[in-house]
C-alpha positions as CSV (number, residue, x, y, z in Angstrom):
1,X,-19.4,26.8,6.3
2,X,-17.4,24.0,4.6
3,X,-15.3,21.9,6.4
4,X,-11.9,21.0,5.8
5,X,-11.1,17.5,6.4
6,X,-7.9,15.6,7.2
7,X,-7.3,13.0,4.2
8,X,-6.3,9.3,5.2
9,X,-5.6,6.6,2.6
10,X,-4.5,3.4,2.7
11,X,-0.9,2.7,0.7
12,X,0.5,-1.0,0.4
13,X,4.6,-0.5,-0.6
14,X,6.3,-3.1,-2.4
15,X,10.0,-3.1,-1.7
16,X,11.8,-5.2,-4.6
17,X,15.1,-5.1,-5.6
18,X,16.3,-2.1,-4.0
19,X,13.3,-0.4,-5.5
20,X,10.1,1.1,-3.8
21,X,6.5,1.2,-5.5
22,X,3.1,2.0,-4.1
23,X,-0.5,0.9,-4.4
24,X,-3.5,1.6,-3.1
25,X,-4.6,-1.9,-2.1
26,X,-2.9,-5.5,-2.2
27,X,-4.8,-6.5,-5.3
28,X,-3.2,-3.4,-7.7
29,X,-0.2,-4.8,-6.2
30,X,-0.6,-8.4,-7.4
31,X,-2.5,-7.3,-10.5
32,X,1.0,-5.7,-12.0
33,X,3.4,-8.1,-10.3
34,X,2.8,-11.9,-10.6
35,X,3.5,-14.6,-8.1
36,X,7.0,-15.6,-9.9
37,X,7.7,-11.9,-9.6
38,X,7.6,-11.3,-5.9
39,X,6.9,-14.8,-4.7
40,X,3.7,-14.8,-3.1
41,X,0.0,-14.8,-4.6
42,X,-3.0,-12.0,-3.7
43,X,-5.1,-15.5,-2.2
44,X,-2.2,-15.5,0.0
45,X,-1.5,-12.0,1.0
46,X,-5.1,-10.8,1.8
47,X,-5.2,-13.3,4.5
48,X,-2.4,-11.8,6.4
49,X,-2.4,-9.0,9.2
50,X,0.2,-6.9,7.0
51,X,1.3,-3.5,8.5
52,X,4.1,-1.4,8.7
53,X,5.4,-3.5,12.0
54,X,4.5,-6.6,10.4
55,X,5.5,-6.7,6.6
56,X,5.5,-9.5,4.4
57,X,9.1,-10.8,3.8
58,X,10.2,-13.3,1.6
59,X,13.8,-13.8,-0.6
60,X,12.4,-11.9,-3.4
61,X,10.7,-8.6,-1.4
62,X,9.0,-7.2,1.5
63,X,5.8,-5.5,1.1
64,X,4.6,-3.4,3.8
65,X,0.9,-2.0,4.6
66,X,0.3,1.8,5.7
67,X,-1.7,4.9,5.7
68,X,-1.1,8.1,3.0
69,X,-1.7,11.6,5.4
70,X,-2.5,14.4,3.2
71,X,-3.1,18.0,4.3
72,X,-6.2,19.4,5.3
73,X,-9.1,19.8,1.7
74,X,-9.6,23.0,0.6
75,X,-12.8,23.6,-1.4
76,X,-12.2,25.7,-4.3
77,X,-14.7,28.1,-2.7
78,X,-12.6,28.9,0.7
């Protein structure tokens, strides 16, 4: 019997600009924007507690930290 599993993953959301993007982790984040760009470095942000109750705010955006749920996995086989 295969189970089907509830997916979970992680998204980081860059708001800039009136604009939303999404990563999978802080460092896809900082590796297409650069500190002039949204005023803050990766060294920086990976030592903060980010969430979606505590975001990173700063003049130029606000990045929040949350989780993706997907449906349940169906195996080609069900």
């Amino acid at each position: 019997m295969n189970e089907k599993k509830k997916q979970e993953r992680a998204v980081v959301h860059l708001e800039k600009d009136g604009q939303h993007y999404y990563y999978g982790n802080l460092k896809a984040l900082t590796d297409h924007w650069d500190k002039d760009a949204i005023g803050v470095s990766y060294a920086y942000l990976k030592n903060l507690n980010i969430s979606g109750d505590k975001p990173f705010v700063n003049d130029k955006c606000v990045i929040r930290r949350g989780i993706i749920i997907t449906s349940k996995r169906h195996h080609s086989n069900d």
